[in-house]
N, C-alpha and C positions, 0 to 999 in steps of 0.2 A: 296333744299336738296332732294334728289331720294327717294324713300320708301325703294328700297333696303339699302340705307345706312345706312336709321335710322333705318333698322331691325337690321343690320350688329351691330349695334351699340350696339343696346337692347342685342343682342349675346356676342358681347364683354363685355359689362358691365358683365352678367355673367360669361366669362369663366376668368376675371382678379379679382374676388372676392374672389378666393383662393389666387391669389398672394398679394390682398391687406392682409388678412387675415394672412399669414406665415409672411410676411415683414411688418407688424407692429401689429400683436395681444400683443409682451409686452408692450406697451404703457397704463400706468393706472395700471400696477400691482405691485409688490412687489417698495417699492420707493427704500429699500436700495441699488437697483442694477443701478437704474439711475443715471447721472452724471447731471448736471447744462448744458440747452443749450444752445448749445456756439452762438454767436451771429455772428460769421464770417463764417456761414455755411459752417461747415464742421466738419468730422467726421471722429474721427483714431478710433481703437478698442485696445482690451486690450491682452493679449497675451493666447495663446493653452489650459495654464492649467489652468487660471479661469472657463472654462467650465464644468467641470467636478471637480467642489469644492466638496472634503468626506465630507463636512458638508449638502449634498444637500439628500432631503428625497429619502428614493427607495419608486419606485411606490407603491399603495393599493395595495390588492391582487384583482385579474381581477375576474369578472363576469365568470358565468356557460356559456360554448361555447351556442351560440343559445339563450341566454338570452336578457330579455326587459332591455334597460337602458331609467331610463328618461333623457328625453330631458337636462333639468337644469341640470342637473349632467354633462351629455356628454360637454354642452357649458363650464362648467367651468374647466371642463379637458381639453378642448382645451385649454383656456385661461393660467392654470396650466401649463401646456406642455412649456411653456416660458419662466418660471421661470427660471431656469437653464441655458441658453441659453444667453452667451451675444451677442458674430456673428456667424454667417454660412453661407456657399456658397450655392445660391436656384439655381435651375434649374423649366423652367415652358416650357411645352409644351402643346400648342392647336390647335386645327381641329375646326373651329367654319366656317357652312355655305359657304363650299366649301375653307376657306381660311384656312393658318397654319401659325405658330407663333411657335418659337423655342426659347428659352431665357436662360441666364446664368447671375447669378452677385451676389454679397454679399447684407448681411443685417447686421445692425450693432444696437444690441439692447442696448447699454450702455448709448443711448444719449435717449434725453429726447424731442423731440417726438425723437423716432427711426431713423434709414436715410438706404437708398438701394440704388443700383443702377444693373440698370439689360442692356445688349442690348440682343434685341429682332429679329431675322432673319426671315422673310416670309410675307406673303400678308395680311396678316389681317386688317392692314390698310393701304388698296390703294395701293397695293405690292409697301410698303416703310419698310428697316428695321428700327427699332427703338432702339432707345438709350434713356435710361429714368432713372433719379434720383432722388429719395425724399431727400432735406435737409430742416430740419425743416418748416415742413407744407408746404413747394412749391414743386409740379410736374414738372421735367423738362426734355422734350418730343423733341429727336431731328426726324423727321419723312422726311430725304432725303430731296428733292428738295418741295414739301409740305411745308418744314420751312427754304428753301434756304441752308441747309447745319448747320442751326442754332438752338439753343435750344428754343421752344416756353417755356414761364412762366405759369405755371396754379397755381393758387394760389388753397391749396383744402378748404379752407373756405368758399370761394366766393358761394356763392348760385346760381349764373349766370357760374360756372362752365361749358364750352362749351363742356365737354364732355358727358354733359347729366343731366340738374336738379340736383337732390340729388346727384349725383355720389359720391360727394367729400368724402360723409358718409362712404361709400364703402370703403374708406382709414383710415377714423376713429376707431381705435381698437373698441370704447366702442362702436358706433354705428353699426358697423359690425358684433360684436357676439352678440348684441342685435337682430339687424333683421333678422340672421342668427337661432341664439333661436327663436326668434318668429317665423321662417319660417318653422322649425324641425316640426314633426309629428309623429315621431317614429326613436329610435336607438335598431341598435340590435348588441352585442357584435359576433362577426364572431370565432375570435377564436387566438392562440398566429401561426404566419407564420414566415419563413425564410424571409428576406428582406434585402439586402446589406449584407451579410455576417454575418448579424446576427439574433436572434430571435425579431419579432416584434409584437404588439398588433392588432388586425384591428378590428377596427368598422364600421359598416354602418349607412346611417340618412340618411330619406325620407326626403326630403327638399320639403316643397308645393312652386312650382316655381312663380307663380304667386305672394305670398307673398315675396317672395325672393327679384323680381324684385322691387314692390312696393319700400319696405324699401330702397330701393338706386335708386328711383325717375324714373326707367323704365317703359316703358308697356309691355306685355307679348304679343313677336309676335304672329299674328295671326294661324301661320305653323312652323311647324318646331322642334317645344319644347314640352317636354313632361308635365304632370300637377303636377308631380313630379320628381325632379331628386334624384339619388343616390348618396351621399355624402362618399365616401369609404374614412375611415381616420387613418393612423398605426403612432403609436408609439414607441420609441423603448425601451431599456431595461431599460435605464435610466428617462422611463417618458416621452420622448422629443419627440416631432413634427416631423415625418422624412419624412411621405409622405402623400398628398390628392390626390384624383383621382375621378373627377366628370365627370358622362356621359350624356349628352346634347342632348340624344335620336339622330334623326335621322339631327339636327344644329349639334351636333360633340362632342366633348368630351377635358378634358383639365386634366394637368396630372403637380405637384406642387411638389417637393421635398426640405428638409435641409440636406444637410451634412456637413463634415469637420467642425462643432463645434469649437468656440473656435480661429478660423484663424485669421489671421493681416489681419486685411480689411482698407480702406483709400479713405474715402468718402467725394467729396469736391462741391458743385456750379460748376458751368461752368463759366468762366471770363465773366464779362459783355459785352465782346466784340462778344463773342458767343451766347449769349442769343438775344431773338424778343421778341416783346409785339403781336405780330402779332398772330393771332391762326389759322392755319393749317384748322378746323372744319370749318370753315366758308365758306371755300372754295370749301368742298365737296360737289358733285351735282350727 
């Protein structure tokens, strides 16, 4: 495998850690919102106006513009930010190290783990687009001729996860805002902004990248990264998660949206007739 790939990779693992983080941070919190998961992988959601239930708390009152937030506080208002939220339509876009990555797809928090499915258009890996699904706890990565046209399997348990060591944590809610908390150094309340037509919250978090990476089993390329990145994170009226925006110094930067709350989303496996046991990674040189 090249040095550049496994940089590329070090790259990637960060700039997909907002999207593990939006597509599956409610996993582990409130239970009454989870359903029993289903054992035939696959996942419907529930309809518009559950997301926006009157019985759902209005946000705290926000911090003085320019104010210190700690850290534990910020993690658990991300985590918060979920509650309310059963699906939504994510958009993810990144610049990582010369390559770009464009993404659209639903996320469905009512199941138990959570399930997404996003495709992904640009070079980021191997100028191959990707097509990728979470249904309970398996990764499924279609990466063009890479996987023949077919779904590779990653299971994210497996410790030998081929996309990199720990990776898999990176998927894991509670191991996510964990490393993610341990990595925070500082939040500073920015101030309430216009964002999609409406008023939004935005916070900043100095993330020490180095610890960042650690926690989901990277190493911290030698160029390229900064020793801290900025973690830009709004909120909208209701509390909810609606955008991140992290800048990856002079490797690039990756930019993580929810909206449409609330949507019929219809998340399923791929037939085993589509699926490889074969992994794509092994292949890269």
């Amino acid at each position: 495998m090249s040095r550049r790939y496994t940089v590329r990779r070090s790259l990637a693992a960060a700039a997909l850690v907002p999207l593990a983080l939006t597509s599956l941070s409610a996993c582990g919190g409130d239970d009454t919102k989870a359903t029993d998961a289903s054992s035939s992988s696959s996942s419907s959601a529930s309809t518009p106006e559950e997301s926006s239930s009157p019985s759902a708390e209005a946000p705290a009152e926000a911090p003085a513009e320019g104010s210190d937030v700690d850290p534990a506080e910020f993690t658990a208002l991300m985590k918060a930010s979920f509650d309310q939220v059963t699906t939504a339509h994510a958009t993810l876009t990144s610049k990582v190290m010369g390559g770009a990555m464009n993404g659209e797809g639903d996320v469905d928090y009512s199941t138990d783990p959570p399930a997404a499915a996003m495709t992904m258009t640009g070079d980021l890996f191997g100028d191959q687009d990707v097509e990728s699904r979470i249904i309970d706890g398996i990764l499924y990565l279609k990466l063009g001729s890479m996987t023949k046209g077919k779904f590779a399997k990653l299971d994210l348990s497996d410790p030998n996860n081929p996309l990199g060591g720990q990776f898999a944590d990176s998927m894991d809610p509670k191991s996510a805002l964990e490393n993610l908390g341990g990595a925070i150094e500082k939040v500073t309340y920015v101030g309430e902004e216009d964002l999609a037509g409406g008023t939004a919250r935005h916070y900043t978090a100095a993330v020490n990248t180095k610890k960042l990476l650690e926690g989901f089993g990277q190493d911290l390329p030698a160029t390229g990264m900064p020793a801290s990145l900025p973690y830009d994170v709004w909120f909208d009226s209701e509390g909810r998660f609606q955008q991140l925006k992290v800048d990856l110094g002079q490797a690039g930067s990756t930019l993580t949206t929810l909206s449409d709350y609330g949507k019929d989303v219809s998340i399923e496996a791929p037939p085993a007739s589509e699926v490889t046991e074969d992994s794509p990674f092994n292949q890269a040189g």
